[in-house]
C-alpha positions as CSV (number, residue, x, y, z in Angstrom):
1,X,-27.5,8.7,54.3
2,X,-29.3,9.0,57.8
3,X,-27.6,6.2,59.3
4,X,-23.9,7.4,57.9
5,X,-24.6,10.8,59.2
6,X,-25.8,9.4,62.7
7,X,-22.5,7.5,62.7
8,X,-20.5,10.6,62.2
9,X,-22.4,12.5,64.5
10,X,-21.1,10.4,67.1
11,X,-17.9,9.4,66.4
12,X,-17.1,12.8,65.0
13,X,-13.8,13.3,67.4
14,X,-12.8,9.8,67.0
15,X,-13.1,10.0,63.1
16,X,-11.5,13.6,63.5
17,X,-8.5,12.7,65.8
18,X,-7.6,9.4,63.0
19,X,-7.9,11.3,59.9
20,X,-6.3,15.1,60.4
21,X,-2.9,14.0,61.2
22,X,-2.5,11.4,58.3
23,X,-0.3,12.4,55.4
24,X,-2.0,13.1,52.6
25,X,0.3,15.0,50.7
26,X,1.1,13.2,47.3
27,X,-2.8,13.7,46.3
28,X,-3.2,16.5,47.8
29,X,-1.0,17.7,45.6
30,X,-1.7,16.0,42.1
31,X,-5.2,17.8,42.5
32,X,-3.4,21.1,43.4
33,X,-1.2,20.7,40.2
34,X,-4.4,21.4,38.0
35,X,-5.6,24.6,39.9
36,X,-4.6,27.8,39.1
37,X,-2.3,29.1,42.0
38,X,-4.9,31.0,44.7
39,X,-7.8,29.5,43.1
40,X,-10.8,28.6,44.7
41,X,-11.7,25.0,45.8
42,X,-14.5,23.6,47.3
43,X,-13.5,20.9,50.1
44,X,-17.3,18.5,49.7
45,X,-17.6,16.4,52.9
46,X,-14.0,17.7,54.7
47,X,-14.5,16.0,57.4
48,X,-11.7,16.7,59.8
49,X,-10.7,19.5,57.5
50,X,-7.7,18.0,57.2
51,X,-7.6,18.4,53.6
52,X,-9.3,22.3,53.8
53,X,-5.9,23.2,56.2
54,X,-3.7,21.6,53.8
55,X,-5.2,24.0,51.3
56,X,-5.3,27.1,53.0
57,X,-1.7,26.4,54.0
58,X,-0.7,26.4,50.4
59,X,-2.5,29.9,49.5
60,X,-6.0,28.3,48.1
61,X,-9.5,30.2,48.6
62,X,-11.5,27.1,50.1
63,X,-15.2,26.7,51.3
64,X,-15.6,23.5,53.1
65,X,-19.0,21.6,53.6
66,X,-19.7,18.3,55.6
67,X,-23.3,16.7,56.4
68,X,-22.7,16.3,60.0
69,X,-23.2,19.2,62.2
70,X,-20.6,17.8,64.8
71,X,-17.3,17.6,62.2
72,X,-18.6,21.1,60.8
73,X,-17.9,22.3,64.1
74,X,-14.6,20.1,65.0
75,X,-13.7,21.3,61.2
76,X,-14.0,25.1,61.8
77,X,-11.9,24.8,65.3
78,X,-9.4,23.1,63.1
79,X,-9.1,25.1,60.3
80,X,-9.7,28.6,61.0
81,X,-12.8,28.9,58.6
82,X,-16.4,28.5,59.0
83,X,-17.7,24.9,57.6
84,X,-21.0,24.9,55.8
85,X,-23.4,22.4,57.6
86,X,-24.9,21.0,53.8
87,X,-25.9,17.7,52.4
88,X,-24.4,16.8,48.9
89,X,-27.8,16.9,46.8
90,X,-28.0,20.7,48.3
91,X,-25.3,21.9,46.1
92,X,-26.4,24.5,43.6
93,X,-23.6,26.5,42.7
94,X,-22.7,27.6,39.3
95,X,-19.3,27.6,37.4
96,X,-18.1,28.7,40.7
97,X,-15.2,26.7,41.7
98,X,-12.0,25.7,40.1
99,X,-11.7,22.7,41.5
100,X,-13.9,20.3,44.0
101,X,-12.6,18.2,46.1
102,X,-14.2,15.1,47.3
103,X,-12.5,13.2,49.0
104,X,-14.1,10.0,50.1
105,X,-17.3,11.5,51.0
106,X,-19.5,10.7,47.7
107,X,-19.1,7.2,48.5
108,X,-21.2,7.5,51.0
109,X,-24.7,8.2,48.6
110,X,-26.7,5.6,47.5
111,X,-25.2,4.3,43.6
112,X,-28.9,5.4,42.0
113,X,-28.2,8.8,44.1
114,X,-24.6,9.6,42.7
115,X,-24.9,10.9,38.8
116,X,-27.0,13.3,40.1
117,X,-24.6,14.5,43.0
118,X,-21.3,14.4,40.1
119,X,-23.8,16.3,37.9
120,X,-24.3,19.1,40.8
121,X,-20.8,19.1,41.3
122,X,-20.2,20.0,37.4
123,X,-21.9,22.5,37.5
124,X,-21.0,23.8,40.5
125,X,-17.2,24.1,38.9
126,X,-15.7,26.4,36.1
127,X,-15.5,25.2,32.8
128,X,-12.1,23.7,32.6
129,X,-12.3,22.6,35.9
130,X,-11.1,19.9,37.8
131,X,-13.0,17.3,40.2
132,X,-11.0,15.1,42.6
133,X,-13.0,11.8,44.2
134,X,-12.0,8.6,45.6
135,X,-14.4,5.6,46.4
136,X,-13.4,2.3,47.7
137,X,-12.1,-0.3,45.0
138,X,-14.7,-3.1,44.2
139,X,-18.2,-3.8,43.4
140,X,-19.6,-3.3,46.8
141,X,-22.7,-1.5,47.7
142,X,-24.9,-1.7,51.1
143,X,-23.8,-0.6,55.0
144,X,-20.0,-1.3,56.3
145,X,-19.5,-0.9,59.9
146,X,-22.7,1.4,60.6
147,X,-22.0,3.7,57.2
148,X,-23.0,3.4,53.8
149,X,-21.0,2.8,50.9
150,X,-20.8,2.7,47.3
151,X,-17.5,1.1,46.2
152,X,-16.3,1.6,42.3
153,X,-13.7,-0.3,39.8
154,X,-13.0,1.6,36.4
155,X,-16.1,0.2,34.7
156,X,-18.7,1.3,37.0
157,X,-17.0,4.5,37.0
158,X,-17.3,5.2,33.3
159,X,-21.1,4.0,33.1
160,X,-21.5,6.9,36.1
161,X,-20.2,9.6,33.8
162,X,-22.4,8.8,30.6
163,X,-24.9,10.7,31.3
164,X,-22.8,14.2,31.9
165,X,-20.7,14.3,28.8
166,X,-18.9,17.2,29.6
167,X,-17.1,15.4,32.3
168,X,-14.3,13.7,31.1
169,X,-12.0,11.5,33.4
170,X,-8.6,13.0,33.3
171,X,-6.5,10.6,35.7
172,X,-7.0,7.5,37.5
173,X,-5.2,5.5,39.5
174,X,-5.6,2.8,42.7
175,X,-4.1,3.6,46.1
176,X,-3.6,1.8,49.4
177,X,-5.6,3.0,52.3
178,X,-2.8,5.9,53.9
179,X,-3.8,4.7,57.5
180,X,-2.3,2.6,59.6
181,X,-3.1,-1.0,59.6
182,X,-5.1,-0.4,56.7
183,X,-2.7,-0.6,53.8
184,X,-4.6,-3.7,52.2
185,X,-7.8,-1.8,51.4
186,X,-7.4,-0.6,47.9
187,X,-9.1,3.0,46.6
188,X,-9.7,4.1,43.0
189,X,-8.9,7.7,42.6
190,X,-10.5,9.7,40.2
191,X,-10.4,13.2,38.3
192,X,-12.5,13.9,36.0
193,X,-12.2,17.8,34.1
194,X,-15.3,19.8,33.0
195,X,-15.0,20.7,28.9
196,X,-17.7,22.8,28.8
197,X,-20.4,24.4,30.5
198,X,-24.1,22.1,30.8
199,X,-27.4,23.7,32.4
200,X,-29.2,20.8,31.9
């Protein structure tokens, strides 16, 4: 992650000013759909905060983390809350949240790395809770322009989730990229729902 986080760190008003104004909307909302109204939400790797704003807007409790200190700060100027300088693997809620949000920001952890950050994150959320994520479509894994990434079809997907068996993936679907001039990149978009609770 050093080098992704470096890469942030210094194109964190760049990366800010392209991603808060894009419209987000029609996920945004398919992820609010399955939260009770109010509930609480934890926005994992907000970057601009876009997404935390969205939230707030629409009468949701948020706390909003990213790994690089810079967006944490262009984040809180943006949204009106404090964001939590934290790594992913430093997650240790408990049935906390009733939904997680994280979008494309996992993607950016090493494969070996990631059934232990999905495993955090279900426990971090209620039972009966819902976790949005979105990696890049293919079978990719290895730096892309100075950041790492992990990319995912529906197969590697499913072999992630084996080991937490009370994650269960409740919707996916493939999207073009929502910025300009990048329509031809494909995401896989994922929610999985936690059926019951796991200590392990």
């Amino acid at each position: 992650m050093g080098s992704t986080i470096e890469y942030y760190n210094q194109n964190a008003q760049s990366f800010a000013d392209g991603t808060s104004a894009v419209d987000f909307t029609e996920i945004q909302n398919v992820f609010l759909e399955l939260i009770p109204e109010g509930g609480y939400i934890l926005d994992f790797g907000c970057g601009s905060g876009r997404d935390t704003k969205y939230f707030l807007d629409q009468g949701y409790q948020i706390e909003a983390t990213d790994g690089s200190e810079p967006l944490c700060k262009l984040a809180s100027e943006y949204t009106g809350i404090s964001v939590k300088h934290m790594f992913f693997e430093e997650l240790e809620e408990i049935e906390k949240y009733d939904g997680i949000w994280a979008c494309a920001s996992i993607l950016h952890a090493k494969k070996k790395e990631l059934p232990d950050i999905i495993h955090k994150m279900s426990r971090a959320v209620k039972t009966g809770g819902i976790i949005y994520t979105s990696f890049k479509y293919g079978k990719f894994e290895g730096e892309r322009n100075g950041r790492y990434f992990t990319d995912l079809t529906e197969a590697s997907a499913a072999e992630l989730l084996a080991g937490i068996p009370e994650l269960k993936i409740e919707k996916q679907w493939i999207t073009g990229d929502v910025r300009t001039g990048r329509g031809e990149e494909r995401w896989l978009n994922l929610i999985f729902r936690k059926q019951s609770p796991s200590f392990r």
